[in-house]
C-alpha positions as CSV (number, residue, x, y, z in Angstrom):
1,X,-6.7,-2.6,15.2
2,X,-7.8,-0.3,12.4
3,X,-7.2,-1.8,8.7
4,X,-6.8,0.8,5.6
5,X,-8.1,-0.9,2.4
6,X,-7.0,0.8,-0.6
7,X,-9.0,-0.6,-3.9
8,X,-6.8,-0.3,-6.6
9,X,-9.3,-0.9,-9.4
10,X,-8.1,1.5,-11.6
11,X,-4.5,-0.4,-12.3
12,X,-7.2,-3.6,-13.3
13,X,-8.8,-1.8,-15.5
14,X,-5.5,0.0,-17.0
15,X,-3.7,-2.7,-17.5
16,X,-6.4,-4.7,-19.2
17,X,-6.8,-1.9,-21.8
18,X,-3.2,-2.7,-22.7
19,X,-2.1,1.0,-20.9
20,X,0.5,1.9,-18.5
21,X,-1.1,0.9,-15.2
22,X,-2.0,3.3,-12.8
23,X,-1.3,2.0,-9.6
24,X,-1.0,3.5,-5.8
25,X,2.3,1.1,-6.1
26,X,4.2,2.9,-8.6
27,X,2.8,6.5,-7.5
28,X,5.8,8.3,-6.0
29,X,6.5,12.1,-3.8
30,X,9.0,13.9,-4.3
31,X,11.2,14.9,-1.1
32,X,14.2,17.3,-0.5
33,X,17.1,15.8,1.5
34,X,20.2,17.6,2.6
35,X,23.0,15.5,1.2
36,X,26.9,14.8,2.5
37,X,27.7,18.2,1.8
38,X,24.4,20.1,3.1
39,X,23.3,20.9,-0.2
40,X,19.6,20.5,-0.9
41,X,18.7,17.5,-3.3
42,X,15.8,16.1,-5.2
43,X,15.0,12.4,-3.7
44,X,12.4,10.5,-5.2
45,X,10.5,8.1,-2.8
46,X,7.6,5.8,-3.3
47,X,4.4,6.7,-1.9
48,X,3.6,3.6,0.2
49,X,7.4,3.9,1.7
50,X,6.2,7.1,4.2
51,X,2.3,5.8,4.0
52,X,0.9,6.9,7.0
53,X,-1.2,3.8,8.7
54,X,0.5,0.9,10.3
55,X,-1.8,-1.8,8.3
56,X,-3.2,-1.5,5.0
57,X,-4.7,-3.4,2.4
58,X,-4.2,-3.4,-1.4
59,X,-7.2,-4.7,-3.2
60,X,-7.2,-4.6,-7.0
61,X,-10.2,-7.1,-7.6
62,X,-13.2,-5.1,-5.7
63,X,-15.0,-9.4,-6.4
64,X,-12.1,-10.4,-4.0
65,X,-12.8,-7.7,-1.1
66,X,-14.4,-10.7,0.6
67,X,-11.2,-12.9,0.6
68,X,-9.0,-10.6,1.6
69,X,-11.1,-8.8,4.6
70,X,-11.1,-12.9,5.9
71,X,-8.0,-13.5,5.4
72,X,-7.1,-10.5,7.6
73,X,-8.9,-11.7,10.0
74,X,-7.6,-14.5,10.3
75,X,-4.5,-13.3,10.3
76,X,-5.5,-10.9,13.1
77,X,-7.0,-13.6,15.0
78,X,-4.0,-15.8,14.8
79,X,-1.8,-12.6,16.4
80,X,-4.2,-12.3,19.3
81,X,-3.7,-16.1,19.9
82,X,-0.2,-16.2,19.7
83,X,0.7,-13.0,21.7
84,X,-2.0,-14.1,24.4
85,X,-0.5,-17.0,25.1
């Protein structure tokens, strides 16, 4: 199983400063989708919706990169188990 971790330290550290925050949650693509009547329109779509790996996760605490790498695998450990038996 291969895990993408995205640090997200840069919405922390936005946010703190009392600034808009910056994160790969609100980032968007923009798309063109052929609507009811074939016509070409302007869709908006967030970027994690179409991201391209299965499993990923979102750290925005680099201190808590420990945590969250054990409790993923955990959780990985506890999917082996049940699907195994």
């Amino acid at each position: 199983m291969i895990v993408f971790i995205i640090v997200d330290a840069a919405a922390q550290a936005t946010e703190a400063t009392g600034g808009p925050g910056q994160s790969i949650l609100n980032l968007q693509t923009a798309e063109f989708a052929k609507d009811g009547a074939g016509e070409m329109q302007l869709k908006m779509v967030k970027y994690l919706d179409t991201f391209p790996f299965g499993h990923y996760l979102i750290v925005r605490d680099v201190q808590e990169l420990p945590a969250v790498l054990a409790g993923a695998l955990r959780q990985w450990f506890a999917e082996v188990v049940e699907t195994g038996s």
